[in-house]
FIVEXPA-585614 format. One record per atom (N, C-alpha, C): residue number from 1; residue in one letter; x, y, z. Coordinates in steps of 0.2 Angstrom, whole numbers. Layout:
> resi resn xx yy zz
> NUM a X Y Z
...
//
This chain:
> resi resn xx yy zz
> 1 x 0 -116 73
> 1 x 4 -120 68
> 1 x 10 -115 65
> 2 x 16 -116 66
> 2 x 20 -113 63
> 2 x 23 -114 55
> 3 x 24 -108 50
> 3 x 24 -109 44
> 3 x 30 -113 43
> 4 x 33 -118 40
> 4 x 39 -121 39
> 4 x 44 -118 36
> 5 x 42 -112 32
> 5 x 47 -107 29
> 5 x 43 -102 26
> 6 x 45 -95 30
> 6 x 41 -91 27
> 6 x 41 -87 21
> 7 x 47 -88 18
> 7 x 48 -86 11
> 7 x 45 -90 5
> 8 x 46 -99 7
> 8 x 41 -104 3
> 8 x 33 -101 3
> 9 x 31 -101 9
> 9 x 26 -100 10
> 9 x 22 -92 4
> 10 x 26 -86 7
> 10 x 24 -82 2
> 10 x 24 -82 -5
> 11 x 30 -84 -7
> 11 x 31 -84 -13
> 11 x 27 -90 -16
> 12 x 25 -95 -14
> 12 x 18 -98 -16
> 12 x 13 -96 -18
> 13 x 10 -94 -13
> 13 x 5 -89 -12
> 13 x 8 -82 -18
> 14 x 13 -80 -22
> 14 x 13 -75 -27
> 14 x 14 -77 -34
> 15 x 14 -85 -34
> 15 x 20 -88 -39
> 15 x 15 -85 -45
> 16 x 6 -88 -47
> 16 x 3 -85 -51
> 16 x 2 -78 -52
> 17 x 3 -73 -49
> 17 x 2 -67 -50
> 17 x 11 -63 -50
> 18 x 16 -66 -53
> 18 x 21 -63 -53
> 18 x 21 -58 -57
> 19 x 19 -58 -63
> 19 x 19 -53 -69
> 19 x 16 -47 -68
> 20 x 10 -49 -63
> 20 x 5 -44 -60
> 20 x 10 -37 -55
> 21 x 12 -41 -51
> 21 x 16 -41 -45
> 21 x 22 -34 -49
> 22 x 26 -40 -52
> 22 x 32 -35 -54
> 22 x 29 -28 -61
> 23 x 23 -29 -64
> 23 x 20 -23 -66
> 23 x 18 -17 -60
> 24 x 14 -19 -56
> 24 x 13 -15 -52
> 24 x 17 -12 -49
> 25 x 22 -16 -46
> 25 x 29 -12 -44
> 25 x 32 -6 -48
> 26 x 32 -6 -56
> 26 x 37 -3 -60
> 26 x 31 4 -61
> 27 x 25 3 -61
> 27 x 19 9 -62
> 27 x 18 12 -55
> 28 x 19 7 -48
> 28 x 17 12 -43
> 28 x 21 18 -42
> 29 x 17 24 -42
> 29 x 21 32 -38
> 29 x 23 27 -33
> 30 x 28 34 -29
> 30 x 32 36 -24
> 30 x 26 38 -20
> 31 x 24 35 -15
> 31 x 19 40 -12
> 31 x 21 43 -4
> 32 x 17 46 -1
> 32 x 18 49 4
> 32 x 16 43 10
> 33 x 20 46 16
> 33 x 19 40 21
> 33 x 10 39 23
> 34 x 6 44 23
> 34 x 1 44 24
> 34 x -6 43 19
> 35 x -3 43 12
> 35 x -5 44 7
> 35 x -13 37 6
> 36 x -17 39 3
> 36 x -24 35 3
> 36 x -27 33 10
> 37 x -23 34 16
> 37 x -26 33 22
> 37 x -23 24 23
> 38 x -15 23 21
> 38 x -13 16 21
> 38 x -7 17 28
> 39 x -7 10 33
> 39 x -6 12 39
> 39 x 0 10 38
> 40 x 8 12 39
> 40 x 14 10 40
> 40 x 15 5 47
> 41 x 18 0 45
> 41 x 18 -3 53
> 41 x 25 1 57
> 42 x 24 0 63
> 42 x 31 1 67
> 42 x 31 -4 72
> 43 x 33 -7 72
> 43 x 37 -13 78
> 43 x 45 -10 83
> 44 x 44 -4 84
> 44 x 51 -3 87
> 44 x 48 3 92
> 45 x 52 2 99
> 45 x 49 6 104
> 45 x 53 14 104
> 46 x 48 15 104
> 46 x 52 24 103
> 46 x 59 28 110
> 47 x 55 23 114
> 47 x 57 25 121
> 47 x 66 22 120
> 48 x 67 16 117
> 48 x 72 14 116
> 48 x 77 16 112
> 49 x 83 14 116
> 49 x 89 17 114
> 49 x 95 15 111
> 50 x 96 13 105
> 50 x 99 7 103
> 50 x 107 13 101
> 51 x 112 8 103
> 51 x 118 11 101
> 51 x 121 12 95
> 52 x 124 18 90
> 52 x 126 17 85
> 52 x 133 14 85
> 53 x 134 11 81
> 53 x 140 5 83
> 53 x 144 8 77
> 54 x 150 5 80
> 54 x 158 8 76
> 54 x 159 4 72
> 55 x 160 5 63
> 55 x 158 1 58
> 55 x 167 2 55
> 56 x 168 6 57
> 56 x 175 9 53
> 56 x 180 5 53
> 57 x 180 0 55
> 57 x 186 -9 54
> 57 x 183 -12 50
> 58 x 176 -12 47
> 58 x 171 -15 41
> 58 x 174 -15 35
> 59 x 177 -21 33
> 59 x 181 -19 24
> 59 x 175 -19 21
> 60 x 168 -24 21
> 60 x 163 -26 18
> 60 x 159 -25 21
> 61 x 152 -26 17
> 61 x 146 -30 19
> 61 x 141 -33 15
> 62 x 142 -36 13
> 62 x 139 -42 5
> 62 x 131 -46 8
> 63 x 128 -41 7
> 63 x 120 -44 7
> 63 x 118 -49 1
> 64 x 116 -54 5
> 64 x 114 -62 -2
> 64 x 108 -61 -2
> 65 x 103 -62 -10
> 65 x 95 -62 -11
> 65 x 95 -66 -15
> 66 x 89 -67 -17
> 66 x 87 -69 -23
> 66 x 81 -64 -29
> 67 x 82 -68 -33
> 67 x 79 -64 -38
> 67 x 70 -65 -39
> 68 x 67 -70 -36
> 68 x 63 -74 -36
> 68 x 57 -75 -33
> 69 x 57 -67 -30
> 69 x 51 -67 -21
> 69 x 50 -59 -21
> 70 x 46 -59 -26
> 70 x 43 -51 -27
> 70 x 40 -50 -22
> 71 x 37 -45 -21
> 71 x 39 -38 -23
> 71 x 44 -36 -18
> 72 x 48 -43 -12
> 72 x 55 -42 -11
> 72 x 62 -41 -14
> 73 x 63 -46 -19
> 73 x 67 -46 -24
> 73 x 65 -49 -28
> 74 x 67 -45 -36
> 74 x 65 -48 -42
> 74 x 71 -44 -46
> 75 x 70 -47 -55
> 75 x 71 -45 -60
> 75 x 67 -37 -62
> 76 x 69 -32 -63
> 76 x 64 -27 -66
> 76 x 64 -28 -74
> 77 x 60 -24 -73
> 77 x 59 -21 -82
> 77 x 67 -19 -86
> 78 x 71 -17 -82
> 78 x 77 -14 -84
> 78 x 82 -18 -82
> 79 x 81 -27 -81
> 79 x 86 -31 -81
> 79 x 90 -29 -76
> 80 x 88 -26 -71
> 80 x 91 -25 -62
> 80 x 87 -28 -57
> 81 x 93 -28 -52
> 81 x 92 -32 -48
> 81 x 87 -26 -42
> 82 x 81 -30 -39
> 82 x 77 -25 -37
> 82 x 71 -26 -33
> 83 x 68 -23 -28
> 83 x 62 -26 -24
> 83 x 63 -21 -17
> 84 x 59 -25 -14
> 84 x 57 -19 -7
> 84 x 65 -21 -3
> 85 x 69 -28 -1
> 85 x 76 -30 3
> 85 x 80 -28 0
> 86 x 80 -24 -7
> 86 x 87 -23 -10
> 86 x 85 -18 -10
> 87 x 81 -12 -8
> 87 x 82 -6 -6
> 87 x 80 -5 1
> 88 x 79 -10 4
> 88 x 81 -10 12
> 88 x 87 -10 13
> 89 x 90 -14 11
> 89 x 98 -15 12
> 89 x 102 -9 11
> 90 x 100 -7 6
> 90 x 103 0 1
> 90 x 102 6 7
> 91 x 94 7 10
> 91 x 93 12 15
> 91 x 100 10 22
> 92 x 96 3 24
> 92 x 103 3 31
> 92 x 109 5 30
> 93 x 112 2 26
> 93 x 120 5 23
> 93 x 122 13 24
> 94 x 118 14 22
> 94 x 116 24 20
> 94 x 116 26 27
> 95 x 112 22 31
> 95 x 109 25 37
> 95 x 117 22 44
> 96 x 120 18 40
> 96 x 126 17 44
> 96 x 131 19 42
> 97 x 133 22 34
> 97 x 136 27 32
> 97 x 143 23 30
> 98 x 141 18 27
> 98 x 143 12 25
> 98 x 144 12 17
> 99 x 138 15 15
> 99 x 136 13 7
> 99 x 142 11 3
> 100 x 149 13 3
> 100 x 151 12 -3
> 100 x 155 4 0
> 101 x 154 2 6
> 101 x 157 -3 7
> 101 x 151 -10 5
> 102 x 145 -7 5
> 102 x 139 -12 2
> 102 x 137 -14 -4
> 103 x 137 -23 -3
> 103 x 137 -26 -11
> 103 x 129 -30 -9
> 104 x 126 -31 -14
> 104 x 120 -34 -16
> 104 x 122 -41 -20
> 105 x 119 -46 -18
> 105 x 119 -51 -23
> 105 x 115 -55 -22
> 106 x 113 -59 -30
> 106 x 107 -63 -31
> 106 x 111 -72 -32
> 107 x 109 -75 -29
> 107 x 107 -83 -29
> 107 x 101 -86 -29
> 108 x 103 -92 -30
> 108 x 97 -95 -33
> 108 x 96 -96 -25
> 109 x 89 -98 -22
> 109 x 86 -98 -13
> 109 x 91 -104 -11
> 110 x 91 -111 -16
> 110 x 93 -116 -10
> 110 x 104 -117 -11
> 111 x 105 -111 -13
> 111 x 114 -108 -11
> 111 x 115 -102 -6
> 112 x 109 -99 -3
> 112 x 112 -95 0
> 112 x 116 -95 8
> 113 x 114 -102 10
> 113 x 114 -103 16
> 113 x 123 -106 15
> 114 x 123 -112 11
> 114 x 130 -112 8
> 114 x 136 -105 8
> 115 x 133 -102 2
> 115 x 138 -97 0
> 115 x 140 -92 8
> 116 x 135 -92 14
> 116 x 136 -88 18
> 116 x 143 -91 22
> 117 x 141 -98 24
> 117 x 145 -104 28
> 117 x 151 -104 25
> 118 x 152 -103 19
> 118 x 161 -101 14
> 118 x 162 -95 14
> 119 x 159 -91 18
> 119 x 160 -82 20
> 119 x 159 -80 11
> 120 x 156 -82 7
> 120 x 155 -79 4
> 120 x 149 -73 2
> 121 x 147 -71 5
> 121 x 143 -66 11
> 121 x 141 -65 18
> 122 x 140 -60 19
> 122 x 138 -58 27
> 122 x 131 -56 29
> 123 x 128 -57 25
> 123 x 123 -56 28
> 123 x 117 -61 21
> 124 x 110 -62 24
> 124 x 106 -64 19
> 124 x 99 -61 22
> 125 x 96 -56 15
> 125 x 89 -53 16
> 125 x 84 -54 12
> 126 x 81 -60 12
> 126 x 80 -64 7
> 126 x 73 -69 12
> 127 x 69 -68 16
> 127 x 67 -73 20
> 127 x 67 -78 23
> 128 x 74 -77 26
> 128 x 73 -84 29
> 128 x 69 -84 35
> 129 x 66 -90 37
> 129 x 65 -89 43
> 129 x 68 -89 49
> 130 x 67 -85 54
> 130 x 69 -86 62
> 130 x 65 -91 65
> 131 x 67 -95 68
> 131 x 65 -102 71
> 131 x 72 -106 76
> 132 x 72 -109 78
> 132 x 75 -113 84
> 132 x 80 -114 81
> 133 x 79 -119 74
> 133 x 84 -121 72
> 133 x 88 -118 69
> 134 x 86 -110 65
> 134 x 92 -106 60
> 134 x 94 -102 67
> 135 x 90 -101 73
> 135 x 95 -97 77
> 135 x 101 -101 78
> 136 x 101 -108 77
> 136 x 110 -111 79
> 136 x 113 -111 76
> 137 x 111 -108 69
> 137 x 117 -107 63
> 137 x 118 -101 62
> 138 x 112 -94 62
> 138 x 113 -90 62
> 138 x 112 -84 66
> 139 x 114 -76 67
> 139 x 113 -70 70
> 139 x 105 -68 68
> 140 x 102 -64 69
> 140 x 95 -61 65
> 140 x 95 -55 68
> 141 x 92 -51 63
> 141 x 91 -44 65
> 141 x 84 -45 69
> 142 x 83 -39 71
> 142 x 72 -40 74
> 142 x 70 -38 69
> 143 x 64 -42 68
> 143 x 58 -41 65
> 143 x 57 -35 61
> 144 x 58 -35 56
> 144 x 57 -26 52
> 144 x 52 -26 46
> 145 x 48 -33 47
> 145 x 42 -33 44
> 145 x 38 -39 45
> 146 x 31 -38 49
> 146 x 26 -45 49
> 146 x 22 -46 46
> 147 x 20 -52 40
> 147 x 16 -53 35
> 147 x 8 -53 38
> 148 x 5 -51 39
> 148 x -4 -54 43
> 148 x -8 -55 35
> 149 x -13 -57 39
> 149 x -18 -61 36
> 149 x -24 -54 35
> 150 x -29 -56 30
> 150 x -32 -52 30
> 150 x -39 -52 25
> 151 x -44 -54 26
> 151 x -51 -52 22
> 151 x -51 -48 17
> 152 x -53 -50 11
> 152 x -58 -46 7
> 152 x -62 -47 1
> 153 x -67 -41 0
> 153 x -73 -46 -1
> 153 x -73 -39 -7
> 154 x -81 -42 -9
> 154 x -83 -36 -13
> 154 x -85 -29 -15
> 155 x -82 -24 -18
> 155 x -83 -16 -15
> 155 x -90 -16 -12
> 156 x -97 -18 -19
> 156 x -103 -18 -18
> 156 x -107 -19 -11
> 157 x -101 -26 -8
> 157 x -106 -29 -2
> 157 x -107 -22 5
> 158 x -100 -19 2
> 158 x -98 -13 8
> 158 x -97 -17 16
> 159 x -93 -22 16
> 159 x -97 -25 24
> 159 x -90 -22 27
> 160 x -94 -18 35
> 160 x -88 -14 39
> 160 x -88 -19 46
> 161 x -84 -14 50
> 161 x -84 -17 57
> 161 x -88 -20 60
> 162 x -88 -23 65
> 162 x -84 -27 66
> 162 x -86 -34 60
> 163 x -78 -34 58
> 163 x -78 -40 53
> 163 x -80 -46 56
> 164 x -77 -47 63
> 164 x -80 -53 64
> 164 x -88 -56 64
> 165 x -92 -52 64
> 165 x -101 -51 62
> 165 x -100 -53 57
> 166 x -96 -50 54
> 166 x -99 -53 46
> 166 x -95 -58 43
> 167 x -92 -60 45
> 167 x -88 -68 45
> 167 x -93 -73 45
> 168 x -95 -73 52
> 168 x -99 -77 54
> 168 x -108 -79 51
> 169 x -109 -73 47
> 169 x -115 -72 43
> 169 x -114 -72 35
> 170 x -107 -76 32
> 170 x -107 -75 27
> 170 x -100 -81 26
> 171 x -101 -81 17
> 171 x -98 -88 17
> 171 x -90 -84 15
> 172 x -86 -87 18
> 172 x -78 -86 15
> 172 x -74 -92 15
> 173 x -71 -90 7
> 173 x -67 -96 4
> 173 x -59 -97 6
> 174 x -57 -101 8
> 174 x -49 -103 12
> 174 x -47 -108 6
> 175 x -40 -108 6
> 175 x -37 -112 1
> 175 x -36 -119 6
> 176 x -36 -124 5
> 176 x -34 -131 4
> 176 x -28 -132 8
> 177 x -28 -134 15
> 177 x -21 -135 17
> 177 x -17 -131 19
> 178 x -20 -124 21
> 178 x -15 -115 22
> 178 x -16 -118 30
> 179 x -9 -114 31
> 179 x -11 -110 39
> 179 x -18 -107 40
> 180 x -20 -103 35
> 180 x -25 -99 36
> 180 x -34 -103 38
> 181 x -33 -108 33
> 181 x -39 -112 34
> 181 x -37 -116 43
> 182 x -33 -120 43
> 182 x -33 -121 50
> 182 x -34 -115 57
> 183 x -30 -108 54
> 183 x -33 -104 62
> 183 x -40 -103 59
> 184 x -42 -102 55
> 184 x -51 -102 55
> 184 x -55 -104 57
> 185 x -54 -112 56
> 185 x -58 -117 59
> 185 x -58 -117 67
> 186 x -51 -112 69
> 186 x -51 -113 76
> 186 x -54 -107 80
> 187 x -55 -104 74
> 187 x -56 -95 78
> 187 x -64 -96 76
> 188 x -65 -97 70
> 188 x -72 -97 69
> 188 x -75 -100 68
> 189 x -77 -105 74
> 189 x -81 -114 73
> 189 x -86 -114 71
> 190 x -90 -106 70
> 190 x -96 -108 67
> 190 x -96 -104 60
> 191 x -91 -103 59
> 191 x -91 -99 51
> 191 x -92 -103 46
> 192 x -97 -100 42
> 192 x -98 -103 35
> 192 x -90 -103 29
> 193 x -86 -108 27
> 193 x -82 -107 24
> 193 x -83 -114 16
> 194 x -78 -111 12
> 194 x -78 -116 5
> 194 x -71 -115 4
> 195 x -69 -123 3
> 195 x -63 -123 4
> 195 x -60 -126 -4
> 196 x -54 -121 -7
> 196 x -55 -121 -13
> 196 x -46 -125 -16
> 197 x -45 -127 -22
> 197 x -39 -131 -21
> 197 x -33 -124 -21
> 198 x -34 -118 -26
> 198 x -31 -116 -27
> 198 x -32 -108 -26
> 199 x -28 -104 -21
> 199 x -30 -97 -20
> 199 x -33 -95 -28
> 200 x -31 -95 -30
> 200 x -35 -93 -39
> 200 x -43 -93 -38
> 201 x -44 -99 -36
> 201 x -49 -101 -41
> 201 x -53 -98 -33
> 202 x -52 -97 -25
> 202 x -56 -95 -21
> 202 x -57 -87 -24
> 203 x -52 -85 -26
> 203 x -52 -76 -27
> 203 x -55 -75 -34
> 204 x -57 -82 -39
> 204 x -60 -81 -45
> 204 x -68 -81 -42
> 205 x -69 -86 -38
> 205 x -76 -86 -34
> 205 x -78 -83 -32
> 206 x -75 -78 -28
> 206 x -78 -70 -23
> 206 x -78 -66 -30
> 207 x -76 -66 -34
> 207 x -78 -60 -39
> 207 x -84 -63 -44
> 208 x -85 -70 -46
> 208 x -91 -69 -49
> 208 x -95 -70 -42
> 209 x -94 -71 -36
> 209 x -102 -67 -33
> 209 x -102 -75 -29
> 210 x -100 -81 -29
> 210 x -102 -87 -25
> 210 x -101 -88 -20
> 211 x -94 -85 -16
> 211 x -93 -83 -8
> 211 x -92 -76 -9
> 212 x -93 -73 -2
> 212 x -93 -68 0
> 212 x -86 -63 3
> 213 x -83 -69 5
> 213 x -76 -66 8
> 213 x -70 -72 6
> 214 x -65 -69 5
> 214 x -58 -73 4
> 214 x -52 -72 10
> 215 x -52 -75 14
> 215 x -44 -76 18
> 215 x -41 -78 16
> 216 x -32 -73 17
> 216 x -27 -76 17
> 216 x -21 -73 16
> 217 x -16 -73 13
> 217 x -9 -67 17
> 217 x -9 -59 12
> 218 x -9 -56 18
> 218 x -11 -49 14
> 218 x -7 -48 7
> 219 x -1 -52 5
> 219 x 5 -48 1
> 219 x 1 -50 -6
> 220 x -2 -59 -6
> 220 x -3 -60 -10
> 220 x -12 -58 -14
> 221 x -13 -56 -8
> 221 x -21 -53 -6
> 221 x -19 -46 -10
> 222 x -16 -41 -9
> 222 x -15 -34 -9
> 222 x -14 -32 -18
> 223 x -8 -37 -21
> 223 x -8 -37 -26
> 223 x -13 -41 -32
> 224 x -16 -45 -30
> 224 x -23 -46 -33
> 224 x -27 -42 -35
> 225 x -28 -37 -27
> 225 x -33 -34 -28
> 225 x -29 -27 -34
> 226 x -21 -27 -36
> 226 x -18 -21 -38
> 226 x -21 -25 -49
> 227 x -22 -30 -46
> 227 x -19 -32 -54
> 227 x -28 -32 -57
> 228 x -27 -34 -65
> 228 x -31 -32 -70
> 228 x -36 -37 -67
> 229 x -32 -45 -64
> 229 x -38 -50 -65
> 229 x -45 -49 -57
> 230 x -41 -43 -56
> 230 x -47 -41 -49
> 230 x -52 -40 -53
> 231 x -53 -35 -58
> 231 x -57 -31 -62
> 231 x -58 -25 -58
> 232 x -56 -23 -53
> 232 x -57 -17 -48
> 232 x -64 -19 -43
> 233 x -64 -30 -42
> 233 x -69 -29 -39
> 233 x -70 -29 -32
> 234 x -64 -30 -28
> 234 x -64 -29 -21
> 234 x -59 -26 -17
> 235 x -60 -27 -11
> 235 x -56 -23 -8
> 235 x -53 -23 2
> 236 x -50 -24 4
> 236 x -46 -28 10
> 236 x -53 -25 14
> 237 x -54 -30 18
> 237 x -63 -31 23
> 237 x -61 -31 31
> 238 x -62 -27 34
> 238 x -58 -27 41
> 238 x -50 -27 44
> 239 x -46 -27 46
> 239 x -41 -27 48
> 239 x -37 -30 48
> 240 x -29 -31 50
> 240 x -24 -39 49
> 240 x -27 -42 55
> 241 x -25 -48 53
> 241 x -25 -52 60
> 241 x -16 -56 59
> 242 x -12 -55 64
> 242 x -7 -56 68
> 242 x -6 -61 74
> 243 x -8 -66 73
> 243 x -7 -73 79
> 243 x 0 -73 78
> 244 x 5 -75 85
> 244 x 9 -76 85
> 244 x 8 -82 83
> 245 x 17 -86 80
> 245 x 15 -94 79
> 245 x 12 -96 75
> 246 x 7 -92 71
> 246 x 4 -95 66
> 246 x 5 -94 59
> 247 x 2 -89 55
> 247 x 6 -86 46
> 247 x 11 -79 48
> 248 x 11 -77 55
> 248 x 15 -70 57
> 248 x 23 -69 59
> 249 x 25 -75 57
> 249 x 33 -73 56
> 249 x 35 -69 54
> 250 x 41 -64 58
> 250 x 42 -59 54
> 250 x 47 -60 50
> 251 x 48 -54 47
> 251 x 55 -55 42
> 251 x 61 -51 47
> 252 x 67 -55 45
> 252 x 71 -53 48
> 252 x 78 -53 44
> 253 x 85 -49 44
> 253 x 90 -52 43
> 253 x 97 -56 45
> 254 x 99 -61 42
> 254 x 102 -66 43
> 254 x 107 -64 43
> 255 x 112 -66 47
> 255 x 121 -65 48
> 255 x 125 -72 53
> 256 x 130 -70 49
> 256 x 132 -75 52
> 256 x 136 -80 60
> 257 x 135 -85 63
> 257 x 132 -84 69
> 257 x 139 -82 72
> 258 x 138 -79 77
> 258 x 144 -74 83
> 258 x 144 -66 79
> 259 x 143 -64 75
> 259 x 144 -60 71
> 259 x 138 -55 74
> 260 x 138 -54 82
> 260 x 133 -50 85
> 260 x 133 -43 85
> 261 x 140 -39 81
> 261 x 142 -33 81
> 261 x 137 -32 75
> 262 x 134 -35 68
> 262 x 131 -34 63
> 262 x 124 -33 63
> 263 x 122 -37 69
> 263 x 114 -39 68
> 263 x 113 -33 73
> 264 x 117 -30 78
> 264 x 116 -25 83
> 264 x 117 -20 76
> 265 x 120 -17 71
> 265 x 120 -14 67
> 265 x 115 -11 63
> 266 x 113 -15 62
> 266 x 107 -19 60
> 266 x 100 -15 63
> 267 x 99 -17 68
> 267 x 95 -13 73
> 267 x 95 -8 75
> 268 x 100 -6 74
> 268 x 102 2 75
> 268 x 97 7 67
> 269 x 103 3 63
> 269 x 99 7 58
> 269 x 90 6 56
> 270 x 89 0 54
> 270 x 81 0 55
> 270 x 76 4 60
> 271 x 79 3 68
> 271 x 73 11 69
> 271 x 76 15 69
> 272 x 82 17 66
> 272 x 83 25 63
> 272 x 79 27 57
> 273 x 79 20 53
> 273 x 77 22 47
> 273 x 68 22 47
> 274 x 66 20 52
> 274 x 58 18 55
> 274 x 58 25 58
> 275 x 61 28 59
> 275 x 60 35 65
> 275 x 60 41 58
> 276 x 64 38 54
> 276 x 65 46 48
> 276 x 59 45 43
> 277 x 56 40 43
> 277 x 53 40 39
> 277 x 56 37 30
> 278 x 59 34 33
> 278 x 65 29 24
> 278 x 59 22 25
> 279 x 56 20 28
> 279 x 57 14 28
> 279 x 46 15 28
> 280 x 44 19 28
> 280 x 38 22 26
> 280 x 38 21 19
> 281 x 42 27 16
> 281 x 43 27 8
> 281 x 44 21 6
> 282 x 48 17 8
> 282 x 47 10 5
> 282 x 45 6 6
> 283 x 40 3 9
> 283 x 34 -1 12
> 283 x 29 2 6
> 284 x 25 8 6
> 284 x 24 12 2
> 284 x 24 11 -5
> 285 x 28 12 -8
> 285 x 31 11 -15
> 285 x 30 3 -16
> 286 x 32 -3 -11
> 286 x 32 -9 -14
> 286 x 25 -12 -11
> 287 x 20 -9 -6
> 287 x 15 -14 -4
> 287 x 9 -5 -5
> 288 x 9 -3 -11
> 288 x 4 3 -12
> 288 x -3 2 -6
> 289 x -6 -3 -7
> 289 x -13 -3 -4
> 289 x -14 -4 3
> 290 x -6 -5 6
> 290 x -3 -8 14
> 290 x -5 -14 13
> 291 x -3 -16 21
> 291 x -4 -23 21
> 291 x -9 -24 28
> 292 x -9 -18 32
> 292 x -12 -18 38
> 292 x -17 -13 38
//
């Protein structure tokens, strides 16, 4: 089942835990790409040769976000505009040697599709989704980040590999109507599950001790477990899981459509900035505990 928008979808899934979210962000160190044993993804082929493209006719490049979809974009502590896509954005530009032609701006989500169509910007990094239907209106860069899904349960239980054993032998709580509850029903037909109205109140249950395990997307799974109301009591339980088609849409950026020389620009600098190690540091910085 495909998520209808995967921006909706996350920022759902963070809405209760924003304060959390953007605290954590302003306290997390700089850490090292390999720092706690947390796994950076790479989605780009080493073997592959993307062309640097000639940018030098470029007057602009006006990247649209919103301020509303931590620890993508948000408000900081400092009344700036800030999140993991507005220093993405900030690295690509660097890494195609653009910077001083790169402008950032925040709209409200349901104006940016507008403002782009009146060329009031060129680009949108901000979640949209790629699907059938924005490919007719828009270009997209590739995939330069996919959300998975992820287990976690209690330090104390300690339960290790294979997760699927312990799935199957123990109860986990799914929220009400998720993607996440539908592929489980499908993947584990004989799992024990309790199905709860509100991510809250299943992640309030697994820590006083009534289910055992919590599925659901790692971003809003990762910062739970970062914020006060974990108590420091769990911790992610086996691996991501990544079914195409299902909660694994990746993130992409938007451009407007024929404007193929930008999204190729686009992908140039991304696995350049994936191959140096820029794009380590900021995964790092805004997702401390990884997500995979």
């Amino acid at each position: 089942m495909r998520v209808p928008n995967l921006r909706s979808f996350v920022r759902k899934a963070l809405k209760a835990a924003i304060p959390a979210v953007v605290a954590a962000l302003v306290l997390a160190p700089a850490l090292p790409a390999r720092a706690q044993g947390v796994t950076v993804p790479n989605f780009w082929d080493p073997g592959e040769n993307l062309v640097r493209p000639d940018l030098s006719s470029l007057q602009r490049l006006r990247f649209l976000t919103t301020t509303d979809f931590p620890p993508f974009n948000f408000i900081d502590r400092s009344k700036r505009l800030s999140g993991f896509h507005v220093d993405l954005a900030r690295a690509i530009c660097a890494e195609l040697d653009i910077l001083p032609k790169c402008q950032i701006q925040a709209l409200p989500w349901t104006e940016l599709e507008d403002a782009m169509a009146r060329g009031d910007g060129d680009a949108i990094i901000a979640g949209l989704e790629v699907s059938a239907d924005t490919r007719k209106r828009f270009e997209f860069s590739r995939p330069y980040l996919r959300i998975p899904a992820r287990f976690i349960a209690r330090k104390a239980d300690g339960y290790g590999e294979p997760i699927g054993d312990v799935v199957l032998r123990h109860k986990v709580g799914l929220v009400a109507g998720s993607q996440h509850l539908i592929w489980f029903d499908t993947v584990f037909t004989r799992g024990q599950r309790e199905v709860f109205p509100t991510r809250q109140a299943a992640l309030d249950a697994l820590r006083a001790g009534s289910i055992d395990l919590v599925f659901s997307d790692a971003v809003s799974l990762s910062f739970w477990l970062l914020s006060d109301a974990s108590g420091d009591c769990c911790v992610f339980a086996g691996g991501p899981y990544l079914p195409s088609g299902d909660f694994s849409q990746g993130l992409a950026i938007a451009f407007p459509k024929g404007r193929t020389e930008l999204s190729a620009a686009a992908d140039y600098a991304l696995k350049a900035i994936s191959e140096k190690g820029v794009f380590a540091e900021l995964y790092l910085r805004y997702f401390p505990l990884g997500l995979y």
